[in-house]
mmCIF file as gemmi writes it, N, C-alpha and C atoms, coordinates in Angstrom:
data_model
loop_
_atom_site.group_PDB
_atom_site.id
_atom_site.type_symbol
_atom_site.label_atom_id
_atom_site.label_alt_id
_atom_site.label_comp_id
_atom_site.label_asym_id
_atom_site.label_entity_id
_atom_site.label_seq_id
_atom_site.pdbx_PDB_ins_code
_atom_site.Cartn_x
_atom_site.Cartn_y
_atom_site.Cartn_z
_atom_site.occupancy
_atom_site.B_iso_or_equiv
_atom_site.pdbx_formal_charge
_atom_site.auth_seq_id
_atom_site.auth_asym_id
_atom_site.pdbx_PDB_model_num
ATOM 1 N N . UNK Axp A 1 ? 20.726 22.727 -18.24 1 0 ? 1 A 1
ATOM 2 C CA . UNK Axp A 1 ? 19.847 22.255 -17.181 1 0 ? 1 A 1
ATOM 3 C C . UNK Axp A 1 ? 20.726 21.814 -16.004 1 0 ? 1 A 1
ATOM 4 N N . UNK Axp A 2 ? 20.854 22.136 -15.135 1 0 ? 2 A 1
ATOM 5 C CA . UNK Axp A 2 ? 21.231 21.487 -13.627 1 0 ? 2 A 1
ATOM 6 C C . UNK Axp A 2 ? 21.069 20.236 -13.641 1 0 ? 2 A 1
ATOM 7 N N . UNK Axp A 3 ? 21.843 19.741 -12.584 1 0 ? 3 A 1
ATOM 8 C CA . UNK Axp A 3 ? 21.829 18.532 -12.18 1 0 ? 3 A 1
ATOM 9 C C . UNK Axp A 3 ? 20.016 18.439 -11.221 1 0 ? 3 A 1
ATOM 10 N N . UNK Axp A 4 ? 20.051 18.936 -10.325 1 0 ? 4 A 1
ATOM 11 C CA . UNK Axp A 4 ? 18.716 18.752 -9.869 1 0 ? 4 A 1
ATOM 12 C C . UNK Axp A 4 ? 17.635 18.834 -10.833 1 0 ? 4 A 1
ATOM 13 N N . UNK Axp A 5 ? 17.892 19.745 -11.501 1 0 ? 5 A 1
ATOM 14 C CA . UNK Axp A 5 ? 16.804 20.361 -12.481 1 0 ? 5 A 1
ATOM 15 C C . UNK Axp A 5 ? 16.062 18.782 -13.29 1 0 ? 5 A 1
ATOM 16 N N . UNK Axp A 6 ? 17.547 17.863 -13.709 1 0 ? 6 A 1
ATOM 17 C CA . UNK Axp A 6 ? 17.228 16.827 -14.508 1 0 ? 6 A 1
ATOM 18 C C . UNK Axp A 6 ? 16.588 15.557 -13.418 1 0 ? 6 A 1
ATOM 19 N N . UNK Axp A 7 ? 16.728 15.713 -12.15 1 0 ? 7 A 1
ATOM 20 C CA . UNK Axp A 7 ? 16.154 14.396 -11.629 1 0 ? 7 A 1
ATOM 21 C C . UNK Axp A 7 ? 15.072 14.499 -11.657 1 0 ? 7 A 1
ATOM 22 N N . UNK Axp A 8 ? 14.725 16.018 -11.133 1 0 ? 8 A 1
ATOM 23 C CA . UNK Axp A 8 ? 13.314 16.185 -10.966 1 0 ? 8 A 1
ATOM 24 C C . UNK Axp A 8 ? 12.136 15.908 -12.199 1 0 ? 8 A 1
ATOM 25 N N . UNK Axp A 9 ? 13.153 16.506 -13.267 1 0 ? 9 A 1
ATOM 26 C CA . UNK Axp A 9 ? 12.731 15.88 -14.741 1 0 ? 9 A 1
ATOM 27 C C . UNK Axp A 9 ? 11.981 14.789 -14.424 1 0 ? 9 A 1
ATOM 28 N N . UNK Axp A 10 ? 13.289 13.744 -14.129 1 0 ? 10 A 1
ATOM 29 C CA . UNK Axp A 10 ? 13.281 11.818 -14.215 1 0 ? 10 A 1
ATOM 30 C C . UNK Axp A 10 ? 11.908 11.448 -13.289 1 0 ? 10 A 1
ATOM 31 N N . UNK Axp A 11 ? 12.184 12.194 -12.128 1 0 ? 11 A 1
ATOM 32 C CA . UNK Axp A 11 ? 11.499 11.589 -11.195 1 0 ? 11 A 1
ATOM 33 C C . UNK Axp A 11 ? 10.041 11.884 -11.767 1 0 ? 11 A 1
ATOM 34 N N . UNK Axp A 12 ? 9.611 13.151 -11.562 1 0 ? 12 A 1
ATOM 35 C CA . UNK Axp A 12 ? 8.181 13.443 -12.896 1 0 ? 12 A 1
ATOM 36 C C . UNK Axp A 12 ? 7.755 12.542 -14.008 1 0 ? 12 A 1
ATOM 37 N N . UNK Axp A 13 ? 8.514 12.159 -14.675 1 0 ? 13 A 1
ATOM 38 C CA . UNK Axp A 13 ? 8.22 11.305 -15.834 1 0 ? 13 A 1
ATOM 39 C C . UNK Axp A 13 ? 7.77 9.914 -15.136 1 0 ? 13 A 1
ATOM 40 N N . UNK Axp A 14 ? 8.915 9.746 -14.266 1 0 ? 14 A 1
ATOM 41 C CA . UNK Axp A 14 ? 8.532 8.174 -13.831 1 0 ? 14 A 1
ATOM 42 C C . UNK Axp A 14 ? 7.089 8.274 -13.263 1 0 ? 14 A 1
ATOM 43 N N . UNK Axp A 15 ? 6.855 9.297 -12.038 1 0 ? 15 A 1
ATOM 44 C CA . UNK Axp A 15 ? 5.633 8.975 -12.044 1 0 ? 15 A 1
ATOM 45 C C . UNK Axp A 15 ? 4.687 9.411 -13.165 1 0 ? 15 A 1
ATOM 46 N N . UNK Axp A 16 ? 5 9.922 -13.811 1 0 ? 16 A 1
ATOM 47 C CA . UNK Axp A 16 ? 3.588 9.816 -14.982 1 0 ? 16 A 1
ATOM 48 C C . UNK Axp A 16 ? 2.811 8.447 -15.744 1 0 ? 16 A 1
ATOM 49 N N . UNK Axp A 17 ? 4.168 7.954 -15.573 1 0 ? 17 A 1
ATOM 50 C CA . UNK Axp A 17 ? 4.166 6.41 -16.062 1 0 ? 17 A 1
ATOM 51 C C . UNK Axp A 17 ? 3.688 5.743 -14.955 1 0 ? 17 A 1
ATOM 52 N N . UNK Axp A 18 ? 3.248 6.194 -14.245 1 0 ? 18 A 1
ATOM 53 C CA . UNK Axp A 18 ? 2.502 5.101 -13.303 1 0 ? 18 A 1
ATOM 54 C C . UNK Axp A 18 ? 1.55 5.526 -12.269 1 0 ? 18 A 1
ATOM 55 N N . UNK Axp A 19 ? 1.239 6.676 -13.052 1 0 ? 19 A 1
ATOM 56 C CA . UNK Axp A 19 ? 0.058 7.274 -12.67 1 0 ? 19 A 1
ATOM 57 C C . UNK Axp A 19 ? -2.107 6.84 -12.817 1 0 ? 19 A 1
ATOM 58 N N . UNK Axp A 20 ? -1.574 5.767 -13.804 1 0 ? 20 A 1
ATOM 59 C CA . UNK Axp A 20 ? -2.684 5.382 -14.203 1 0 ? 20 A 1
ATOM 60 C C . UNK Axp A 20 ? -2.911 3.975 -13.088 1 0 ? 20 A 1
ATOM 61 N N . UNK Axp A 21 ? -1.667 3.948 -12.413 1 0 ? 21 A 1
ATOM 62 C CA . UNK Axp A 21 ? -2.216 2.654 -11.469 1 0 ? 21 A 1
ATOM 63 C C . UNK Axp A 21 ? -2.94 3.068 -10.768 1 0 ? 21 A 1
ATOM 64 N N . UNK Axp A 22 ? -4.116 1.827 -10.121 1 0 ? 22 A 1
ATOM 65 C CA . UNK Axp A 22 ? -5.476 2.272 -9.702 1 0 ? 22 A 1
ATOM 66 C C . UNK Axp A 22 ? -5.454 2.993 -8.374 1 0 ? 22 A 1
ATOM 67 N N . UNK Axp A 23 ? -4.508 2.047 -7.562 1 0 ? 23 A 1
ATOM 68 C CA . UNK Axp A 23 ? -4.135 2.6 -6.105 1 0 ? 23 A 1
ATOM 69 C C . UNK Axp A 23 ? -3.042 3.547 -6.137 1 0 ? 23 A 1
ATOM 70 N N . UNK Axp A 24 ? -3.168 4.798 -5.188 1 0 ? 24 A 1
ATOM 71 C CA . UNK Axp A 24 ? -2.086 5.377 -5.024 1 0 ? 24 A 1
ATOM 72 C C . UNK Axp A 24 ? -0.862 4.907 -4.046 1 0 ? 24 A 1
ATOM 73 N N . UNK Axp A 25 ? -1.459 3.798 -3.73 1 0 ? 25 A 1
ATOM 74 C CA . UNK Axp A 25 ? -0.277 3.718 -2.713 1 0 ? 25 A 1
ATOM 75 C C . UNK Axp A 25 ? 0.55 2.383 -3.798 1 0 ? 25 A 1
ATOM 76 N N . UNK Axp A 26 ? 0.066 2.249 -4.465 1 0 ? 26 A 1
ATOM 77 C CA . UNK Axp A 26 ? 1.091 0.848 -5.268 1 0 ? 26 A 1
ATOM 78 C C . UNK Axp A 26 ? 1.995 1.508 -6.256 1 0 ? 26 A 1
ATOM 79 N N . UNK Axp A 27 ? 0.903 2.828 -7.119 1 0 ? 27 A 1
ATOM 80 C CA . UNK Axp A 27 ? 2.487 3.35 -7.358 1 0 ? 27 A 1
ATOM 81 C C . UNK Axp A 27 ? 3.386 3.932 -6.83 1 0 ? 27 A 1
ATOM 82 N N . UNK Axp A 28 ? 3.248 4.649 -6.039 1 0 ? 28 A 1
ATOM 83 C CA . UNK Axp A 28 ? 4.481 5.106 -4.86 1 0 ? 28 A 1
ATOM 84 C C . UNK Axp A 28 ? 5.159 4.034 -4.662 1 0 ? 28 A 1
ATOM 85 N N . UNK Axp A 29 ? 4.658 2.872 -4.45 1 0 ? 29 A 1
ATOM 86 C CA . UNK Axp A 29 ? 5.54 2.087 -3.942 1 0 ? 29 A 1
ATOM 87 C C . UNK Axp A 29 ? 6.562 1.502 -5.04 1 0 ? 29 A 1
ATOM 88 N N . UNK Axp A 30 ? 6.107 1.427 -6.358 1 0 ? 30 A 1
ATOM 89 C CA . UNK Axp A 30 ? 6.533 1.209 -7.66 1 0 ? 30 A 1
ATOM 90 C C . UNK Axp A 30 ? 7.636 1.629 -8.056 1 0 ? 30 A 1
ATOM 91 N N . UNK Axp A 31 ? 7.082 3.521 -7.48 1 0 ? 31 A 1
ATOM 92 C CA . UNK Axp A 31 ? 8.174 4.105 -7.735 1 0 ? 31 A 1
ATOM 93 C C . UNK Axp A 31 ? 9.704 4.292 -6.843 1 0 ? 31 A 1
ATOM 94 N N . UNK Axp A 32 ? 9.285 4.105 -5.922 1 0 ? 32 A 1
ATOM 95 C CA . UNK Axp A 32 ? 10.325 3.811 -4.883 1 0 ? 32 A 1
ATOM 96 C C . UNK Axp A 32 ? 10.875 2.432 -5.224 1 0 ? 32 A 1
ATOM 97 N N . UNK Axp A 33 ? 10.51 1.702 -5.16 1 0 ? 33 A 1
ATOM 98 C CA . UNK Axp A 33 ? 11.373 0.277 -5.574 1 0 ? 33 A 1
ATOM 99 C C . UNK Axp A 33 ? 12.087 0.87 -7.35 1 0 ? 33 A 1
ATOM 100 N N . UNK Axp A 34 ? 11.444 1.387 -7.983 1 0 ? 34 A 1
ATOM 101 C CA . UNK Axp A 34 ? 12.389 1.527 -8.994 1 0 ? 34 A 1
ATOM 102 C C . UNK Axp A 34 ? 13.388 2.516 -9.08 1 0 ? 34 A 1
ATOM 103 N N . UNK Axp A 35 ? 13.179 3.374 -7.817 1 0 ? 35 A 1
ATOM 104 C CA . UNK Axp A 35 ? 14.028 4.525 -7.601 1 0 ? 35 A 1
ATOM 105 C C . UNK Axp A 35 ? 15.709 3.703 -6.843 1 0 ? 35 A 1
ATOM 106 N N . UNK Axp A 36 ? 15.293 2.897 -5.711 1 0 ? 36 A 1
ATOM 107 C CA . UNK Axp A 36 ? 16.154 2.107 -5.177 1 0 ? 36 A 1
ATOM 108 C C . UNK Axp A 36 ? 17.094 1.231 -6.527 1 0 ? 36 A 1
ATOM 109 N N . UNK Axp A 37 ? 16.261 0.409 -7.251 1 0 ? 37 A 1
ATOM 110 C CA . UNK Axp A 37 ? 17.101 -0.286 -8.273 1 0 ? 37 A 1
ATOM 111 C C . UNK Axp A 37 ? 17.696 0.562 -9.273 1 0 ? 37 A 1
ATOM 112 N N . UNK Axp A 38 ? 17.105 1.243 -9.783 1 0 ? 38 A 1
ATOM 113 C CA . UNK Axp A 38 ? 17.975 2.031 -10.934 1 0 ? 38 A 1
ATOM 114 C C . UNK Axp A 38 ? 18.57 2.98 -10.898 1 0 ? 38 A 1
ATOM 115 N N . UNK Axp A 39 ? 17.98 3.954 -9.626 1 0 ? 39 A 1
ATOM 116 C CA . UNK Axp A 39 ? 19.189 4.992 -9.593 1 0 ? 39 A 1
ATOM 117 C C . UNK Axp A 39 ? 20.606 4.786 -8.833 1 0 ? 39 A 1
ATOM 118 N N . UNK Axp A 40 ? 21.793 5.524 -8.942 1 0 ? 40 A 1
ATOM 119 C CA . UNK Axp A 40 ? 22.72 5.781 -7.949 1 0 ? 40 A 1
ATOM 120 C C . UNK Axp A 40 ? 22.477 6.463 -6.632 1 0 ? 40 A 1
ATOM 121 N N . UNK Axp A 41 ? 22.787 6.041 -5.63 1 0 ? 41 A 1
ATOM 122 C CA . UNK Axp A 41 ? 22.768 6.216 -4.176 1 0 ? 41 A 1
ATOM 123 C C . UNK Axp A 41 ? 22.658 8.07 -4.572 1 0 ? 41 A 1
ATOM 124 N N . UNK Axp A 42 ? 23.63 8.268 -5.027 1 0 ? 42 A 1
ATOM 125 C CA . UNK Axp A 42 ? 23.661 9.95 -5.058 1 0 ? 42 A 1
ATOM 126 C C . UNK Axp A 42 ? 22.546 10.667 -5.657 1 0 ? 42 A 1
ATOM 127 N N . UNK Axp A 43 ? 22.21 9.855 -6.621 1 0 ? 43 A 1
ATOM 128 C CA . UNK Axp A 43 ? 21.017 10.205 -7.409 1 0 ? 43 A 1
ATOM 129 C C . UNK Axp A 43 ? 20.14 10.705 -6.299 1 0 ? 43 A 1
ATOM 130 N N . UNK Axp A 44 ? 19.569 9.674 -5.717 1 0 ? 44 A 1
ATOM 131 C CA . UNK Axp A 44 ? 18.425 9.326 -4.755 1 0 ? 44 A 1
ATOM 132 C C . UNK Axp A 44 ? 18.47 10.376 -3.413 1 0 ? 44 A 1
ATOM 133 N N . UNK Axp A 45 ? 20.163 10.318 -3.268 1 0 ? 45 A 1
ATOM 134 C CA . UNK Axp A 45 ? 19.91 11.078 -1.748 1 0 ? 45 A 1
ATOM 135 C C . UNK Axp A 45 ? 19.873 12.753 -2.425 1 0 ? 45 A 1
ATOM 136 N N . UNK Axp A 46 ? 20.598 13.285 -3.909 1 0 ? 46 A 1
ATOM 137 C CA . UNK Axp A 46 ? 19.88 14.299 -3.823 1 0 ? 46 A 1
ATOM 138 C C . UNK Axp A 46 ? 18.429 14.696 -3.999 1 0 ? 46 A 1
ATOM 139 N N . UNK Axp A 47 ? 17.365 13.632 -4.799 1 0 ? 47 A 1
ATOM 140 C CA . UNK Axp A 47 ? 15.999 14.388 -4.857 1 0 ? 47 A 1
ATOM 141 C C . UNK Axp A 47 ? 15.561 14.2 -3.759 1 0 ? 47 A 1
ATOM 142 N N . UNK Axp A 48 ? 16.297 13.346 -2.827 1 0 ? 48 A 1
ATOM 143 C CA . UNK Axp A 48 ? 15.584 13.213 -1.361 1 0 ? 48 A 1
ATOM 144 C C . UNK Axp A 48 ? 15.554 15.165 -0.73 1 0 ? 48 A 1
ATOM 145 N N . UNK Axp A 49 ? 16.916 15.223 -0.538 1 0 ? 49 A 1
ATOM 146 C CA . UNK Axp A 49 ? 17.484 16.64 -0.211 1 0 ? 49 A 1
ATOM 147 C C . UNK Axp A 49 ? 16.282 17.477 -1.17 1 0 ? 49 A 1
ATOM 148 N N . UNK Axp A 50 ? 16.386 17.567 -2.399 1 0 ? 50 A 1
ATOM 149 C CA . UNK Axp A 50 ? 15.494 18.331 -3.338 1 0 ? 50 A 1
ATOM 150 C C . UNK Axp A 50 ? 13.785 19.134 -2.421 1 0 ? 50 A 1
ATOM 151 N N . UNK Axp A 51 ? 13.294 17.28 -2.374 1 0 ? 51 A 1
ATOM 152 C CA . UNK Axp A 51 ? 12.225 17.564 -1.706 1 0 ? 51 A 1
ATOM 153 C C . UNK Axp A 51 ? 12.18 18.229 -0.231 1 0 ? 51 A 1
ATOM 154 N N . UNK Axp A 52 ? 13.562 17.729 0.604 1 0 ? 52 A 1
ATOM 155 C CA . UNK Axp A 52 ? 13.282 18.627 1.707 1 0 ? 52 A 1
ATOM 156 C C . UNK Axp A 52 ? 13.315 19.927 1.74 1 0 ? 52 A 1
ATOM 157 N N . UNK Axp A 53 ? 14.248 20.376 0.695 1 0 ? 53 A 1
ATOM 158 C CA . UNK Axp A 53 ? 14.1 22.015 0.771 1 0 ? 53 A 1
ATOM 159 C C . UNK Axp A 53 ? 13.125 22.513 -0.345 1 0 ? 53 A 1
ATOM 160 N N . UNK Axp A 54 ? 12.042 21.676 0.052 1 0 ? 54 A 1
ATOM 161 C CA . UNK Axp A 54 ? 10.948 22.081 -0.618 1 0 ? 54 A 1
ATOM 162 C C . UNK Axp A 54 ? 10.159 21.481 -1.735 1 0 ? 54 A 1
ATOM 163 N N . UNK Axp A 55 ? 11.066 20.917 -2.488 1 0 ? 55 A 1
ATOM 164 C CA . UNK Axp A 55 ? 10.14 20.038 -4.079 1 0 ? 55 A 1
ATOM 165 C C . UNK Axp A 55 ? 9.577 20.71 -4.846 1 0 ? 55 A 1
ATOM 166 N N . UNK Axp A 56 ? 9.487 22.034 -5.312 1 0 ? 56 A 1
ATOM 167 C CA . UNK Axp A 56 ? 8.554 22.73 -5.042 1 0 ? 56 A 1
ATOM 168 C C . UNK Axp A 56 ? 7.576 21.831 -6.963 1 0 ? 56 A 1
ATOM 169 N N . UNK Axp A 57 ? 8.643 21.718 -8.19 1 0 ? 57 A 1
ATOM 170 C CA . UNK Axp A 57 ? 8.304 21.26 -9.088 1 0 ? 57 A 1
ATOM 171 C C . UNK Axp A 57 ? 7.725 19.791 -9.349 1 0 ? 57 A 1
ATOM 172 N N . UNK Axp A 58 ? 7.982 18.941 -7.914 1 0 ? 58 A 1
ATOM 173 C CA . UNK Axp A 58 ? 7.881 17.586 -8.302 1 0 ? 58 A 1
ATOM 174 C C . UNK Axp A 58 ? 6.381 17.219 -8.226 1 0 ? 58 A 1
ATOM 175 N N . UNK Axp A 59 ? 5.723 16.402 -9.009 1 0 ? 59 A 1
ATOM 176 C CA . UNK Axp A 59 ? 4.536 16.044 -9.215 1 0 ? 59 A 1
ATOM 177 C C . UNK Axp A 59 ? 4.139 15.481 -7.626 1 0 ? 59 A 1
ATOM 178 N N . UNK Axp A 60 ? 2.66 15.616 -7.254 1 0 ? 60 A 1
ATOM 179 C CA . UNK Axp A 60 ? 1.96 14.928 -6.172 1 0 ? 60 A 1
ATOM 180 C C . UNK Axp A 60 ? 2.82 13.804 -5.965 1 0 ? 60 A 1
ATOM 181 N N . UNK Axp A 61 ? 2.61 12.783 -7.168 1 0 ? 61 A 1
ATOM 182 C CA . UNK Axp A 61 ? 3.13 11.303 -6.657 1 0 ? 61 A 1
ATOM 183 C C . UNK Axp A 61 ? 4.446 11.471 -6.71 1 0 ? 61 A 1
ATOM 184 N N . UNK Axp A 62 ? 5.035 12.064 -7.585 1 0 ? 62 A 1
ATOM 185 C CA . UNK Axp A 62 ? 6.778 11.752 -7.015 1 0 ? 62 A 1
ATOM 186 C C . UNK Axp A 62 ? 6.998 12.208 -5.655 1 0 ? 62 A 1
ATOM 187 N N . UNK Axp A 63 ? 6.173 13.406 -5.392 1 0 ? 63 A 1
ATOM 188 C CA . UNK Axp A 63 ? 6.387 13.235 -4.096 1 0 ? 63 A 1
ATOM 189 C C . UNK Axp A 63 ? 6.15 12.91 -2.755 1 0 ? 63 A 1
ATOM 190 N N . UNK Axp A 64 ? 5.224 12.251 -3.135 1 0 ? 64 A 1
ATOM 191 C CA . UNK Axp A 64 ? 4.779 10.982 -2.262 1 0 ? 64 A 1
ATOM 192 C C . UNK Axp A 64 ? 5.866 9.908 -2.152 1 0 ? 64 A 1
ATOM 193 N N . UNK Axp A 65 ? 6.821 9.102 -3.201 1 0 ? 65 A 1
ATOM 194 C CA . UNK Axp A 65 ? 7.124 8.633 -3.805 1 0 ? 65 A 1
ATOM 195 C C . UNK Axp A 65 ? 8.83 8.849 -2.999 1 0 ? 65 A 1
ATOM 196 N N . UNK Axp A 66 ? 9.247 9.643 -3.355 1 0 ? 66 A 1
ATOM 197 C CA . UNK Axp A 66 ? 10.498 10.751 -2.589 1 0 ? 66 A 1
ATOM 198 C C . UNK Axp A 66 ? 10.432 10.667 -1.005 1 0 ? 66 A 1
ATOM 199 N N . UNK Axp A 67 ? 9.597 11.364 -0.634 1 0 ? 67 A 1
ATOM 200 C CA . UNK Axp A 67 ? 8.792 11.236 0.906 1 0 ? 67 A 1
ATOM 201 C C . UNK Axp A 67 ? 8.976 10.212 1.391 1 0 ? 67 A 1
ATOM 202 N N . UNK Axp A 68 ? 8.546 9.055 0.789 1 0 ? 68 A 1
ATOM 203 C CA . UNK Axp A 68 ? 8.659 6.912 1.587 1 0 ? 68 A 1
ATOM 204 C C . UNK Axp A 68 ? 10.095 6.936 0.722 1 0 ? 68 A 1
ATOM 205 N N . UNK Axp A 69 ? 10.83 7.347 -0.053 1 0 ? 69 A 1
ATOM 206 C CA . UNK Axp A 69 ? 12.378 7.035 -0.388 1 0 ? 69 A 1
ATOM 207 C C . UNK Axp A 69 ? 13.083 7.238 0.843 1 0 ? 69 A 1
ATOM 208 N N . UNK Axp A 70 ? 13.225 8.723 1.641 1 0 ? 70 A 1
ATOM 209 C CA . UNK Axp A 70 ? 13.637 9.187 2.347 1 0 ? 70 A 1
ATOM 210 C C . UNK Axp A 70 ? 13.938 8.001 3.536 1 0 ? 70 A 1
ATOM 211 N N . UNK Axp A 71 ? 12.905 7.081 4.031 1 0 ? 71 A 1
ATOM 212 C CA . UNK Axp A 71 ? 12.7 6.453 5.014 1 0 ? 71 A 1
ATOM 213 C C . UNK Axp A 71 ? 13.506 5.016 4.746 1 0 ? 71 A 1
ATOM 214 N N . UNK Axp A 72 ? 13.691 4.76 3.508 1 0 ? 72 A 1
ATOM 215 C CA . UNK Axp A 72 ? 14.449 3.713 2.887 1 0 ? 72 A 1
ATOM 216 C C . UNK Axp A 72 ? 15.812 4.077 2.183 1 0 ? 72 A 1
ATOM 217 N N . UNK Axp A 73 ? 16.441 5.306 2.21 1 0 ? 73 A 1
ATOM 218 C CA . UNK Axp A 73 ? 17.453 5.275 1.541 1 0 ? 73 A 1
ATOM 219 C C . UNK Axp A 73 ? 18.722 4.291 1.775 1 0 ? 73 A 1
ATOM 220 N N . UNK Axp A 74 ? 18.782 3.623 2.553 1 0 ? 74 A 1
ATOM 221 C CA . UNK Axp A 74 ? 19.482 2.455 2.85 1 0 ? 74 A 1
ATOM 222 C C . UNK Axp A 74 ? 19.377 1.203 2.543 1 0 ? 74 A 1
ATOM 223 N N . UNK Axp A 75 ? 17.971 0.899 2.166 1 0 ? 75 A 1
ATOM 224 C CA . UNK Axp A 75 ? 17.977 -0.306 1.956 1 0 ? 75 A 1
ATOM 225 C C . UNK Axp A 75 ? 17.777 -0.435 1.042 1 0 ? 75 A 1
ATOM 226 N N . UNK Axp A 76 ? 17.837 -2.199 0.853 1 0 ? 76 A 1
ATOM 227 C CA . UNK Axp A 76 ? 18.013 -2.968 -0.909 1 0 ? 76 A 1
ATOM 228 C C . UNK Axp A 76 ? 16.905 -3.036 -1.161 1 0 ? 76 A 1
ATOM 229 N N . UNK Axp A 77 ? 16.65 -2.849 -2.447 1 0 ? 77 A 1
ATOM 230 C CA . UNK Axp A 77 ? 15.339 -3.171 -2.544 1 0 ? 77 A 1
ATOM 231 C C . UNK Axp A 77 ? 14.856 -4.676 -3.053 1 0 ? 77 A 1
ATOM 232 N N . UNK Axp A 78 ? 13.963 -5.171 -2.835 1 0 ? 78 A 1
ATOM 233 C CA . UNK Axp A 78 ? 13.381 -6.376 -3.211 1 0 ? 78 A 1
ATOM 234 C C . UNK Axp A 78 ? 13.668 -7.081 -4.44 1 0 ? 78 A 1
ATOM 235 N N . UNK Axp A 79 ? 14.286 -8.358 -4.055 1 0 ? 79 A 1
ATOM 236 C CA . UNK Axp A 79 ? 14.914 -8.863 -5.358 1 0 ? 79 A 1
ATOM 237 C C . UNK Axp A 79 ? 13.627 -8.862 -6.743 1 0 ? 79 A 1
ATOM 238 N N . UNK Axp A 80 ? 13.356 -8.453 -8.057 1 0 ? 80 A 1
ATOM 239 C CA . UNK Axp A 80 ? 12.758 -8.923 -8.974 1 0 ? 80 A 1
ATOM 240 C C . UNK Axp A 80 ? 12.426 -10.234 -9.351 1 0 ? 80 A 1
ATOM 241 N N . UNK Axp A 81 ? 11.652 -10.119 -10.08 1 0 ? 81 A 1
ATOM 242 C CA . UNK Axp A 81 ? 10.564 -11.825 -10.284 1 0 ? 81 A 1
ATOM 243 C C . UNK Axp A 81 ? 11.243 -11.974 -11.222 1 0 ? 81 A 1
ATOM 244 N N . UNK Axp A 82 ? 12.175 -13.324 -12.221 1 0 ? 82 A 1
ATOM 245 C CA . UNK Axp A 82 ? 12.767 -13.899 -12.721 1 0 ? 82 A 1
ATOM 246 C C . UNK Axp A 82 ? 11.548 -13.529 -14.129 1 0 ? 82 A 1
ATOM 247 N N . UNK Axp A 83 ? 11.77 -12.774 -14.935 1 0 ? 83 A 1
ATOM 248 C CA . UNK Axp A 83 ? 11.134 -12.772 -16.414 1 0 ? 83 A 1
ATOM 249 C C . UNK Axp A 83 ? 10.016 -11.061 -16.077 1 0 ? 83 A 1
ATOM 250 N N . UNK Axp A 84 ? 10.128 -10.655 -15.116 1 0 ? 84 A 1
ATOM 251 C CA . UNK Axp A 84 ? 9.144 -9.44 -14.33 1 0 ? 84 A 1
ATOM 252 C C . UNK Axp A 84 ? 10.087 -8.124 -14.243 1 0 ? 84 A 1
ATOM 253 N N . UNK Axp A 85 ? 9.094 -7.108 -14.882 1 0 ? 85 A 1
ATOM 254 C CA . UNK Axp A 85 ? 10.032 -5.467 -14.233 1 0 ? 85 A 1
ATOM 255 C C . UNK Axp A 85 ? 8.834 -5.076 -13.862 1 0 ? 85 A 1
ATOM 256 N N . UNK Axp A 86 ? 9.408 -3.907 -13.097 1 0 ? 86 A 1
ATOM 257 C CA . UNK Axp A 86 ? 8.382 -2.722 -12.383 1 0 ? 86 A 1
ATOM 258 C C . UNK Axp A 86 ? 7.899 -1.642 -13.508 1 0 ? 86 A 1
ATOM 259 N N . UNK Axp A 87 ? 8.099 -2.049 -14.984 1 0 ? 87 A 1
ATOM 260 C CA . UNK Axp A 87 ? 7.53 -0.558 -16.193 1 0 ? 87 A 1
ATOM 261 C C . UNK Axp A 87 ? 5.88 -1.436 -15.753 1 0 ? 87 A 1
ATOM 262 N N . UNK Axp A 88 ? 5.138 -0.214 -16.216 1 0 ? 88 A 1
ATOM 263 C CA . UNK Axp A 88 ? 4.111 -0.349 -15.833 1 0 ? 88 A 1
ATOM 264 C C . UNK Axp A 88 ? 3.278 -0.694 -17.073 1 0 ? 88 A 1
């Protein structure tokens, strides 16, 4: 499997897992804050790249998800709630 091949994997799964949230815009946002904390910078800026030349495999919400990453790949993301994660 490629290296892309497997984010796109990751990124798919993650949103599946948080697909059942009610709003679409909270998991996108879910997923982007957990994309910022857990992946590596490189990670991130390639499915960013991924999706621009197209995405063609990544689920609706990851790429929704990817899409608002793009606009944040620089920044930190929001410190966590002391006893709180983002699994859904």
């Amino acid at each position: 499997m490629n290296p892309s091949a497997r984010l796109v994997e990751m990124a798919n799964d993650i949103a599946a897992n948080l697909a059942a949230y009610p709003e679409h815009a909270d998991a996108v946002n879910t997923m982007v804050v957990h994309l910022q904390r857990f992946w590596e910078p490189t990670m991130r800026e390639r499915i960013v790249q991924y999706l621009q030349a197209g995405g063609d495999d990544l689920s609706p919400l990851a790429r929704d998800a990817i899409e608002n990453l793009s606009h944040r790949l620089n920044q930190t993301p929001p410190p966590t709630k002391r006893g709180v994660s983002d699994a859904g």
